[in-house]
C-alpha positions, 0 to 999 in steps of 0.5 A: 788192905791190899787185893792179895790180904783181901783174898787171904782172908777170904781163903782163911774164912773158907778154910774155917767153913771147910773144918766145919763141915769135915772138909780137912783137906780142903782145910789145909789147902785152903790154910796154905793159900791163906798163908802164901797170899799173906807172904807175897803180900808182905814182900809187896809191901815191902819190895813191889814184888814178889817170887813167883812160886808157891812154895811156902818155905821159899817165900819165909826165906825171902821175908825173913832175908828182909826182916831177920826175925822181926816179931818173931818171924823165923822163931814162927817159922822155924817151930813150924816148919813141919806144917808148913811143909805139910802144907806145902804138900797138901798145895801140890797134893791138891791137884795131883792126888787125893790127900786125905788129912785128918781133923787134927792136921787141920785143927793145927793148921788153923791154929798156925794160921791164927798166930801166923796172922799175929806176927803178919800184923806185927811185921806190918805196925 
């Protein structure tokens, strides 16, 4: 497991620990990192590199150039494609302003983030 697949997880873990504590925003950023650190991960593994940006829908559109719709990449992509912006948000919002997001944005996320982790496992079988 790569440096960044490491990191990931451990941002993925800290999100669930947030939830648990009714941290919802930092659940969010913290599922958001989770999820661009599995997406370069993915471009590294597949090419030796990786944009540098943070913006999610960028980094979809790059993995699924590389693999059409293997595992179902871009179905994942494009039935959640509102979260993902929502979290592409709660990134940049992070920094410059207090976002206040609810239980039930982070109980999406979450669970975003677990079926996303499915198809990261596909894509790399």
């Amino acid at each position: 497991m790569s440096f960044l697949d490491l990191r990931a997880e451990e941002f993925l873990e800290q999100g669930k620990f947030a939830y648990e504590r009714g941290y919802y925003d930092l659940v969010m950023f913290d599922v958001e990192q989770f999820m661009q650190l599995k997406l370069k991960s993915l471009l590294f593994s597949f090419i030796g590199d990786y944009p540098r940006t943070h913006r999610l829908t960028q980094l979809f559109t790059e993995v699924m150039r590389l693999v059409n719709n293997k595992c179902g990449i871009s179905d994942f992509y494009n039935g959640n494609r509102e979260m993902i912006l929502l979290l592409e948000f709660a990134y940049i919002a992070s920094r410059y302003m207090p976002p206040r997001f609810t239980k039930e944005d982070a109980d999406k996320a979450l669970a975003i983030a677990e079926r996303f982790n499915e198809v990261v496992r596909c894509l790399l079988s």
